[in-house]
C-alpha positions as CSV (number, residue, x, y, z in Angstrom):
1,X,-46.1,-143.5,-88.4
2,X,-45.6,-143.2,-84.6
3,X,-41.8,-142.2,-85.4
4,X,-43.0,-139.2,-87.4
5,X,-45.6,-138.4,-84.9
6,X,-43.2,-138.5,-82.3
7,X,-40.5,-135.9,-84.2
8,X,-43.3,-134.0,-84.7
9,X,-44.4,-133.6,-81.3
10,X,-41.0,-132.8,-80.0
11,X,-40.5,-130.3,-82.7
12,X,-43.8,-128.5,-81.3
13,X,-42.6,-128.8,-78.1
14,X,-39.1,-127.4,-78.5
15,X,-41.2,-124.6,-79.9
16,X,-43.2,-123.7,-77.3
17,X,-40.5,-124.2,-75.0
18,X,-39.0,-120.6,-76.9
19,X,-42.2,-119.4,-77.4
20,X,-43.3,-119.5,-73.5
21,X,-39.5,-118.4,-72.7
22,X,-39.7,-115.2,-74.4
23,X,-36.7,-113.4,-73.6
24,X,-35.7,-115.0,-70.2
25,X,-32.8,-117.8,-70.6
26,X,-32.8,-120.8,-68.9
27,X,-31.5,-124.4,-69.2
28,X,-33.1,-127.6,-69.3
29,X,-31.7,-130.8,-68.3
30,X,-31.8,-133.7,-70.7
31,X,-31.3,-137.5,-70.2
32,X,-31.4,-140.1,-72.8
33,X,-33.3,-143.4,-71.5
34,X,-32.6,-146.9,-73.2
35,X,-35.5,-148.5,-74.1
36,X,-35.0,-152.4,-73.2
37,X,-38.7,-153.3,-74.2
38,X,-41.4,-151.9,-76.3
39,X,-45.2,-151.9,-77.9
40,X,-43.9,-151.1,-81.0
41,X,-41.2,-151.9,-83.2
42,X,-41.0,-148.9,-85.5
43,X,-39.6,-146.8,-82.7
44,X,-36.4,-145.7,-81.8
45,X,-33.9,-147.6,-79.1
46,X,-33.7,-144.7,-77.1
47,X,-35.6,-141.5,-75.9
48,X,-34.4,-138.4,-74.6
49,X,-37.1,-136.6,-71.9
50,X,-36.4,-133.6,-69.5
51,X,-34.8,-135.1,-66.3
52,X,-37.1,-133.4,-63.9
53,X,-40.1,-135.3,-66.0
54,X,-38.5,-138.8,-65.1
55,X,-40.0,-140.7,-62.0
56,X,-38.5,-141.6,-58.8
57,X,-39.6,-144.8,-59.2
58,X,-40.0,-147.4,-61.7
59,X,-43.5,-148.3,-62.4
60,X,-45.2,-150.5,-59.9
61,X,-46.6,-153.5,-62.1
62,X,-49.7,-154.6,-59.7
63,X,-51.4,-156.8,-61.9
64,X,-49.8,-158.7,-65.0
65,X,-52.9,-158.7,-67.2
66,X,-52.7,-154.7,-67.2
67,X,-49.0,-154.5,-68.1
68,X,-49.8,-156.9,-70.9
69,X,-52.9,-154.9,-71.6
70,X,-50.5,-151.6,-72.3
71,X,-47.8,-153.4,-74.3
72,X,-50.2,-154.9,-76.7
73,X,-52.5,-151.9,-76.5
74,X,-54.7,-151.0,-80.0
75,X,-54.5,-147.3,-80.2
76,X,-56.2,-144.1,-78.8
77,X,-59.2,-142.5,-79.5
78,X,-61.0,-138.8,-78.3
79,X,-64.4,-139.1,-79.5
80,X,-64.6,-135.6,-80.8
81,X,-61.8,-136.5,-83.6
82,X,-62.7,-140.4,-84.5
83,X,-64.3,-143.6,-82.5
84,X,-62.9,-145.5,-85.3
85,X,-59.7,-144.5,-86.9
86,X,-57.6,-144.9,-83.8
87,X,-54.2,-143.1,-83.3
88,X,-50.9,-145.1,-82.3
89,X,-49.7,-145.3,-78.6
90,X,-46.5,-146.4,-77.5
91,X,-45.6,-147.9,-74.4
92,X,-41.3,-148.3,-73.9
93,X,-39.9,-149.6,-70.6
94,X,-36.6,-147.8,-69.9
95,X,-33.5,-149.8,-68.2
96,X,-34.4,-148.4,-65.2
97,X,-37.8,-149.7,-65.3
98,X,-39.7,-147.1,-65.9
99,X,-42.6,-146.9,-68.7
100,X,-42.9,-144.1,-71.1
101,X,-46.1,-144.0,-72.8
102,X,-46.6,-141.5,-76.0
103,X,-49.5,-141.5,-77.9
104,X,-52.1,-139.2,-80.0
105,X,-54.8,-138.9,-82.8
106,X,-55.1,-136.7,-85.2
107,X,-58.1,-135.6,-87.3
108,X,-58.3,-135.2,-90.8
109,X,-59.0,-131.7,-90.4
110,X,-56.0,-131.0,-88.5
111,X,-57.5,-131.5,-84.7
112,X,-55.5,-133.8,-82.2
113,X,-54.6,-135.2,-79.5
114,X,-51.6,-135.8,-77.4
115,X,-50.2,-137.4,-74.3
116,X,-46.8,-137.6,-73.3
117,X,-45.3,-139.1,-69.8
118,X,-44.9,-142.0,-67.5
119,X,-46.9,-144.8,-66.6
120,X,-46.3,-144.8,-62.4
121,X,-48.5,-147.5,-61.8
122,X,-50.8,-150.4,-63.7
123,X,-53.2,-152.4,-61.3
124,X,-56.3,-154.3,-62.4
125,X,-58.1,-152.4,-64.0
126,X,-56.6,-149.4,-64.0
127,X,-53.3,-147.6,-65.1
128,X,-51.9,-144.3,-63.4
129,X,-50.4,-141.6,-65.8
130,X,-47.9,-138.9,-64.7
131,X,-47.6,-136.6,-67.9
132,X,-49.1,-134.2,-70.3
133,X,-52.0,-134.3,-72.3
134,X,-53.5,-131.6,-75.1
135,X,-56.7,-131.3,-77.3
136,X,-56.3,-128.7,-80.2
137,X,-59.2,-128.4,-82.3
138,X,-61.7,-130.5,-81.3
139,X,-64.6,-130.2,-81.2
140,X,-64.2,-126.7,-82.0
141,X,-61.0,-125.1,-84.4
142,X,-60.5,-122.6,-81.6
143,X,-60.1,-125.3,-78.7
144,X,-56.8,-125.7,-76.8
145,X,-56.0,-126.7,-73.4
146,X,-53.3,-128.9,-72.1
147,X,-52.3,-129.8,-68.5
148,X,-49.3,-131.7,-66.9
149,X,-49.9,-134.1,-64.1
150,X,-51.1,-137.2,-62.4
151,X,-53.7,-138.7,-64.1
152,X,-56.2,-142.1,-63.8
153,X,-57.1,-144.5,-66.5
154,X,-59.6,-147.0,-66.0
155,X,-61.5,-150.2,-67.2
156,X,-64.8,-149.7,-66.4
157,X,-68.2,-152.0,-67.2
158,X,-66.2,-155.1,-68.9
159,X,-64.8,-152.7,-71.9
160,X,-61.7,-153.4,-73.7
161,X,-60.2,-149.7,-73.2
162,X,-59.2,-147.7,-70.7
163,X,-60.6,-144.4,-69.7
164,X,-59.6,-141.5,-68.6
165,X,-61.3,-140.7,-65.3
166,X,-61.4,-136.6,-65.2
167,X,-63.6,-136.1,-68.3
168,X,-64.1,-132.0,-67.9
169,X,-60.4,-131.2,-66.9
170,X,-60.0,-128.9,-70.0
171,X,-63.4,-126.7,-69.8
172,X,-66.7,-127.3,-69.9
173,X,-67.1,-130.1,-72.4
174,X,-66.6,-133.7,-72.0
175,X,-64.1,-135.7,-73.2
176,X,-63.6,-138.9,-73.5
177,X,-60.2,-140.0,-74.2
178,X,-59.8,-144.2,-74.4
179,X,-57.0,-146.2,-75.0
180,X,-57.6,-149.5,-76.4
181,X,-56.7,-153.4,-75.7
182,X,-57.4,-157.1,-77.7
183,X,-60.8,-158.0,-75.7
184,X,-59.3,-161.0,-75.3
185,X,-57.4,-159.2,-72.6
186,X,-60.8,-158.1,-70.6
């Protein structure tokens, strides 16, 4: 499911990369990462991301409980598409330590959600995320926004999920996007 999702998603991308292009030509520089660990296990070995998108640094691991808390992580939800039908998230640590988190829900009537990036930093209680993330359709058909850059995930009153911390970066409405852990992890 998360392998579709993720063809899918790159597809789209590749897309909008022409689209936003138009008729100017320019080249983009690709690396392929190994993936030496991972959430999942119906994911591929490898990953191929823009080079500028890859961090510095590897991720700082702070606290041990969050790193487990994102490698045995339960799925994302935004509350406009479904609190209970969670969409998949996968967390992959590259060979040179970095973590690449992809994730996103989709709605049966064709609204989602996206993210797409690097975890930078897990501490307790919180996780920072360098990347992209987009809402299309939701609440509304006619909704889109989408923004690329450092973002902050938290756990917050003893809750098995994480939060996103800006929650009306897109317009006016809130939104809550959460990405879950086993509560046994709290």
């Amino acid at each position: 499911m998360l392998a579709a999702a993720t063809a899918a998603m790159a597809q789209e991308g590749e897309a909008q990369v022409r689209e936003d292009a138009g008729s100017q030509s320019y080249e983009v520089s690709l690396t392929e990462l190994k993936i030496v660990r991972s959430s999942r296990t119906d994911v591929p070995g490898t990953i191929t991301v823009e080079t500028a998108e890859i961090p510095e640094q590897p991720t700082r691991i702070l606290d041990q409980r969050g790193a487990e808390r994102m490698m045995r992580n339960e799925g994302v939800t935004l509350q406009w598409i479904d609190w209970e039908e969670r969409g998949p998230v996968w967390v992959g640590v590259t060979e040179t330590g970095n973590w690449s988190l992809l994730g996103g829900q989709r709605g049966e009537d064709g609204s989602l959600l996206e993210l797409e990036g690097f975890v930078t930093e897990i501490g307790s209680d919180y996780f920072i995320y360098e990347g992209t993330i987009k809402i299309r359709g939701a609440p509304d058909a006619d909704r889109g926004c989408g923004r690329t850059k450092q973002w902050r995930f938290e756990v917050t009153q003893n809750r098995s999920y994480y939060r996103l911390r800006e929650f009306e970066w897109c317009d006016s409405l809130t939104d809550y996007i959460d990405i879950y852990f086993p509560p046994s992890l709290r």
